[in-house]
C-alpha positions in Angstrom: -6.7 85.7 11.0 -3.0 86.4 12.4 -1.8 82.6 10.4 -3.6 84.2 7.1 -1.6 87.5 6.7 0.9 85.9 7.9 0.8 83.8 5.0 -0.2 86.8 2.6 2.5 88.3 3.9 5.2 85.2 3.1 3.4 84.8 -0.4 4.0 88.3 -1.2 7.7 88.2 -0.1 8.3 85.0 -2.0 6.7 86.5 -5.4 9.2 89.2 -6.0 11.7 88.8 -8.2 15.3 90.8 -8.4 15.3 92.3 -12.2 19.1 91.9 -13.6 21.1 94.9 -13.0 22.2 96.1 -16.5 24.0 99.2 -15.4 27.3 98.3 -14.3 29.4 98.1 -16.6 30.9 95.1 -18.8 34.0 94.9 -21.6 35.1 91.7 -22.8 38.5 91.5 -24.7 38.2 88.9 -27.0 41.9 88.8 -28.7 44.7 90.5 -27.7 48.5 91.0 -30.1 51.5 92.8 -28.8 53.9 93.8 -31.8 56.6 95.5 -32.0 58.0 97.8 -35.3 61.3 100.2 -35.5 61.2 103.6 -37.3 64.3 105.1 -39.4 66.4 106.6 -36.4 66.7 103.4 -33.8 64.0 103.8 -31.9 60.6 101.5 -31.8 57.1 101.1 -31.4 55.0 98.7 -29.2 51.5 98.2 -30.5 48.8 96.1 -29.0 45.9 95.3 -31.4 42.5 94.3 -29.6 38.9 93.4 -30.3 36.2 92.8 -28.0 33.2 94.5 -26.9 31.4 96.4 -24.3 27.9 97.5 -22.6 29.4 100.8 -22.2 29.5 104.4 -23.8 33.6 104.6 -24.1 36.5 102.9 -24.6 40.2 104.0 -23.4 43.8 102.2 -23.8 46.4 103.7 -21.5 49.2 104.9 -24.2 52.9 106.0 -23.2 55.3 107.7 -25.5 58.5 108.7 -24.3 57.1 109.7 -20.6 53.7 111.1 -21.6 51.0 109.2 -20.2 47.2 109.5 -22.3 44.7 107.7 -23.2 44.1 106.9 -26.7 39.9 106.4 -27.6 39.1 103.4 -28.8 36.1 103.7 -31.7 33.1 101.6 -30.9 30.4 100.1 -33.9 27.3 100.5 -33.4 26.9 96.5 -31.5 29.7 98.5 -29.3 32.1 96.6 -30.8 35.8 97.4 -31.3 38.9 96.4 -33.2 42.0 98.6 -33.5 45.6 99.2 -33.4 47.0 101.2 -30.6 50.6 102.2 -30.2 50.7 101.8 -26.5 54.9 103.2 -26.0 57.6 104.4 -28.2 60.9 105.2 -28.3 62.6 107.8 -30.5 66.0 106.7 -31.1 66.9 103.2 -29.0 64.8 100.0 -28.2 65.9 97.8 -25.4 68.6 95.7 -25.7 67.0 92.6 -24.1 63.5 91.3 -23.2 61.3 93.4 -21.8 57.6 93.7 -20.7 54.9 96.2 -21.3 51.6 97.0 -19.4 48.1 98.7 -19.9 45.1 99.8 -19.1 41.8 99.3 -21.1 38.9 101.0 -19.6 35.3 101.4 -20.8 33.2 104.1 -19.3 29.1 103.8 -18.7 26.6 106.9 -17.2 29.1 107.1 -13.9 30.2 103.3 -13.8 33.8 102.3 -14.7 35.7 99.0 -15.4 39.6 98.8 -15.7 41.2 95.3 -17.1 45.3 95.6 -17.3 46.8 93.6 -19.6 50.8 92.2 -20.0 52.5 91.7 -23.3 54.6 89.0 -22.0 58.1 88.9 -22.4 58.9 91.1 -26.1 62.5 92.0 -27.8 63.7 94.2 -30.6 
């Protein structure tokens, strides 16, 4: 009798099955284009256009103009797709004078899960 529930018991064990966890949170960045344009007084703009998508509610790209950080929202479709322009720094009246590197932060927000990919522009110049 003991070998039998024994056996039940392993059987039982054996039959369960782990269902996929779909609430963390995903965000895939599918292209990524750093650019840079200058306004009237000397100063300049770096923009980074992406696309991708997520699983989640909200988007965010960390943004820096002149020593203000924010975060700008990034629209989603309804497949929670996304595709924009966002100026990520500027500069009112001077650009750098050499090469130079930018960083971000894209987030994407879902219930009380959050993922954070940083991303590099590489080496840029004015």
């Amino acid at each position: 009798m003991k070998k039998i529930v024994f056996l039940l018991v392993i059987m039982a064990f054996a039959s369960c099955s782990k269902k996929e966890d779909n609430s963390r949170t995903t965000l895939s960045i599918t292209d990524s284009q750093w650019y840079l344009t200058r306004n009237n007084y000397g100063g300049g703009m770096v923009y980074l256009k992406i696309v991708g998508s997520t699983n989640g509610d909200k988007v965010t790209v960390r943004t820096y103009g002149d020593g203000v950080v924010s975060d700008a929202n990034v629209e989603l479709d309804s497949r929670k797709n996304f595709n924009k322009d966002v100026i990520i720094s500027f500069t009112a009246t001077s650009v750098p004078s050499g090469e130079f590197e930018v960083s971000t932060k894209v987030m994407a927000y879902k219930d009380a899960d959050t993922l954070g990919v940083a991303l590099n522009s590489g080496k840029l110049k004015y």
